[in-house]
KOLVORO-437317 format. One record per residue (C-alpha): residue in one letter; z, y, x. Coordinates in Angstrom, 2 decimals, padded with zeros to 5 digits. Example, Ala and Ser with C-alpha at 12.3 -4.5 7.8 and 13.67 -1.06 7.14 Angstrom:
// KOLVORO-437317
@code=A zz=007.80 yy=-004.50 xx=012.30
@code=S zz=007.14 yy=-001.06 xx=013.67
//
This chain:
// KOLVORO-437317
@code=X zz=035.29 yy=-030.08 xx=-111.44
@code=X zz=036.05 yy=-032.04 xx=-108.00
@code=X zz=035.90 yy=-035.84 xx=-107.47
@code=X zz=039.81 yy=-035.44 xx=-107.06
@code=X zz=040.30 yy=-033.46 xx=-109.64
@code=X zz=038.96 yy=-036.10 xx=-112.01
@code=X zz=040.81 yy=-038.56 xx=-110.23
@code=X zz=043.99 yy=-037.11 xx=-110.08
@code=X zz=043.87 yy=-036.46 xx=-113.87
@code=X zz=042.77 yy=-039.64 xx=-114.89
@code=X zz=045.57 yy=-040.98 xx=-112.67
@code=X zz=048.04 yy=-038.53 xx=-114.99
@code=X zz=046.29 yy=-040.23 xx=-118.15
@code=X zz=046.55 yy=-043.79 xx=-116.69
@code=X zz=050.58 yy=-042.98 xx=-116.04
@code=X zz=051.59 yy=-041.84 xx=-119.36
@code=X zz=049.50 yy=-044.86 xx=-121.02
@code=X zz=051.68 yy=-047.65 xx=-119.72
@code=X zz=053.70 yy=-049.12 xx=-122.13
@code=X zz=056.61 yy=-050.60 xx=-119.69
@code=X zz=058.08 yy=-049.71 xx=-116.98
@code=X zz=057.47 yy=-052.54 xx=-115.09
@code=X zz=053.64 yy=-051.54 xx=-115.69
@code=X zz=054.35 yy=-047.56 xx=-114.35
@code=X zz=055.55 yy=-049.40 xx=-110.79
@code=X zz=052.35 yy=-051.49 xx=-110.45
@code=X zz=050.42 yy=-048.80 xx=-111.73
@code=X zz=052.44 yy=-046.01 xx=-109.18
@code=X zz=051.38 yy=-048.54 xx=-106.01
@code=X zz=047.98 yy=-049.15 xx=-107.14
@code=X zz=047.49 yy=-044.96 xx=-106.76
@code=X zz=049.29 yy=-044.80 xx=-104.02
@code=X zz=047.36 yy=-046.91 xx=-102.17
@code=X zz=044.08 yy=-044.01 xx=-103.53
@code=X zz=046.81 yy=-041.58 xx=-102.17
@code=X zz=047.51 yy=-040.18 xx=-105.60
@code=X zz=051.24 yy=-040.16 xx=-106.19
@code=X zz=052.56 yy=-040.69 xx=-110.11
@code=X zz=055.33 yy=-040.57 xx=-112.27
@code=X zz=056.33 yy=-040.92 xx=-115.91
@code=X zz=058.63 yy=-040.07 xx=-118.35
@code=X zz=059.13 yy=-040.88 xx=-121.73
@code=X zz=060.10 yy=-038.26 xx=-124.33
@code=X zz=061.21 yy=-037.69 xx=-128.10
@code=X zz=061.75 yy=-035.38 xx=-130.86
@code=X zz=060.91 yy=-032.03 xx=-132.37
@code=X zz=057.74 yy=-031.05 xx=-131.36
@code=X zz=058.68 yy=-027.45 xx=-131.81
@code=X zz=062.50 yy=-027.65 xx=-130.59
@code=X zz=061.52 yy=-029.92 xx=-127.89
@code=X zz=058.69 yy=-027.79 xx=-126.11
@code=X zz=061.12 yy=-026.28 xx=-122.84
@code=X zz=063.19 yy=-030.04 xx=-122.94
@code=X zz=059.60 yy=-031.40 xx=-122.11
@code=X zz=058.54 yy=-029.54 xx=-119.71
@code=X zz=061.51 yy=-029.22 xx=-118.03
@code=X zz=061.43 yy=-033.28 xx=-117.99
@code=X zz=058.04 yy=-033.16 xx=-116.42
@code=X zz=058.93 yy=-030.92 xx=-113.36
@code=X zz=062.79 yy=-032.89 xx=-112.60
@code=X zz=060.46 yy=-036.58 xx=-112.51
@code=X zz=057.47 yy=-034.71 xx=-110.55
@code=X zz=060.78 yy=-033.51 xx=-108.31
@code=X zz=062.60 yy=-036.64 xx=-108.55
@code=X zz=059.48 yy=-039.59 xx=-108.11
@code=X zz=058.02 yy=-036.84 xx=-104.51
@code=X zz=054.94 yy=-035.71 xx=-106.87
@code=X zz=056.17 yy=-032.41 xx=-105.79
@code=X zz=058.47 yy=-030.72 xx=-103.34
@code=X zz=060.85 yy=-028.72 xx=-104.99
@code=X zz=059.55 yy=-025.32 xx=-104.80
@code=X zz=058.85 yy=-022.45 xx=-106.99
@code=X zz=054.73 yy=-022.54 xx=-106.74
@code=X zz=054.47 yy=-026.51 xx=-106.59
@code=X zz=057.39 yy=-026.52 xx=-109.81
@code=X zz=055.46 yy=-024.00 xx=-111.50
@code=X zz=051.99 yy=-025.84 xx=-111.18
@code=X zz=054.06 yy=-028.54 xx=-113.31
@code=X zz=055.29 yy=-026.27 xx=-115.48
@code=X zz=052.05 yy=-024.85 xx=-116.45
@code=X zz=050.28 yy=-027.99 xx=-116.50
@code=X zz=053.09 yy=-029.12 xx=-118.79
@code=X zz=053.30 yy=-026.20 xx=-121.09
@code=X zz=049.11 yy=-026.62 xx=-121.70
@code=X zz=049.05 yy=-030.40 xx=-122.08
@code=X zz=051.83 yy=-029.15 xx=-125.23
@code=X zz=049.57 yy=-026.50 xx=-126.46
@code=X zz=046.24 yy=-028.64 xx=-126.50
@code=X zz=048.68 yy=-030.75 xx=-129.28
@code=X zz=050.72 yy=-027.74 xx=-131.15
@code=X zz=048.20 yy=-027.70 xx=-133.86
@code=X zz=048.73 yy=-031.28 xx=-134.78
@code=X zz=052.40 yy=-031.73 xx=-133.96
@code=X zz=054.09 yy=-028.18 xx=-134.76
@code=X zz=056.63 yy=-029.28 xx=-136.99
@code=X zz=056.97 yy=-033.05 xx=-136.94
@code=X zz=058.48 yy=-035.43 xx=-134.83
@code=X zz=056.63 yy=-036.81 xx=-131.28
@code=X zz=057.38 yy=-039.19 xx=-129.28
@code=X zz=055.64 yy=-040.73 xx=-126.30
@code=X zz=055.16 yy=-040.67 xx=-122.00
@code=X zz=054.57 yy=-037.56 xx=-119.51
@code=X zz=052.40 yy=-038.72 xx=-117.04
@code=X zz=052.03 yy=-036.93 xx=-114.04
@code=X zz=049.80 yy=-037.37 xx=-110.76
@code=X zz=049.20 yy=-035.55 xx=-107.68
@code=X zz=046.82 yy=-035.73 xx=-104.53
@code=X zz=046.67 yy=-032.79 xx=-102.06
@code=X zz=046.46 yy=-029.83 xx=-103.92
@code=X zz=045.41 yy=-030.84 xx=-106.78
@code=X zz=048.42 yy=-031.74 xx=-109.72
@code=X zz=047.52 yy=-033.11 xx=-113.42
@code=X zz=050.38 yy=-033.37 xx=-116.48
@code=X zz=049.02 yy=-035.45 xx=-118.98
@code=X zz=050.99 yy=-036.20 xx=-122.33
@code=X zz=050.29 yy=-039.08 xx=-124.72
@code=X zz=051.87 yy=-038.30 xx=-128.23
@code=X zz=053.01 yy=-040.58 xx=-130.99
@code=X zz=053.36 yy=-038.08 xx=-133.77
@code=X zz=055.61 yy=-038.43 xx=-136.70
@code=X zz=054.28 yy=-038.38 xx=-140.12
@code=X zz=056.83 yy=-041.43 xx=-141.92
@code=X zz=054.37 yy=-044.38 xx=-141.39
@code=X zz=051.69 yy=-042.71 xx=-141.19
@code=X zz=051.61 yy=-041.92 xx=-137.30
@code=X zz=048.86 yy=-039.91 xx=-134.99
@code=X zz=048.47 yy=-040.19 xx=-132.00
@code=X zz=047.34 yy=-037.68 xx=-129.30
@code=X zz=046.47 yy=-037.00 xx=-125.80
@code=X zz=046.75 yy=-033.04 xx=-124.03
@code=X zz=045.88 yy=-033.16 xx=-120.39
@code=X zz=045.73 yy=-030.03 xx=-118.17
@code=X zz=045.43 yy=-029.35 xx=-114.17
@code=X zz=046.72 yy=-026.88 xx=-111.51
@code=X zz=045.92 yy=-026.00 xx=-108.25
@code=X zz=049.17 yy=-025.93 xx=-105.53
@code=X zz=048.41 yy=-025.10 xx=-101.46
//
């Protein structure tokens, strides 16, 4: 794995940690001075019924925020990223409620999607992390 690799996904990880969004703006400059650029989202709801909502959420902010241009190979690296970050958490989440931030992060070609979950189980809640990368040119 590349020194921007690891960068860029820790930037991803760093985005969908913050709590406000007052802390996603200072965190967005402070990576865009690295020349990363970041975006979050927040999310919510069946894990199961929610999967496309979610990573359709990811790619529109990625679109939105300038992470990406909107076209079909940079879109799809969101996409997949998106869909894996889910996947890495399906076993824990499939069938309960989630809730939590998308955090996405780009530099060059390199694009990371990393989700941080609050998952549902009454007042007993988990939490969890998925994180995946894709290559764009």
């Amino acid at each position: 794995m590349s020194a921007v690799s690891r960068r860029v996904a820790r930037a991803a990880l760093v985005m969908a940690l913050t709590e406000t969004h007052p802390e996603e703006v200072e965190q967005k400059q402070l990576l865009a001075a690295d020349g990363i650029r970041a975006t979050a989202v927040d999310f919510g709801g069946d894990f199961v019924a929610n999967v496309r909502r979610i990573v359709e959420r990811a790619v529109v902010a990625a679109k939105r925020e300038g992470v990406i241009q909107p076209t079909h190979a940079e879109e799809g690296a969101v996409a997949g990223a998106a869909h894996e970050a889910l996947m890495q958490l399906g076993p824990k989440a499939t069938g309960l409620s989630v809730g939590g931030k998308i955090g996405i992060a780009r530099r060059d070609d390199h694009v990371a999607v990393a989700m941080f979950f609050g998952i549902g189980l009454g007042h007993l809640d988990e939490v969890a992390v998925g994180l995946a990368h894709r290559a764009v040119s």
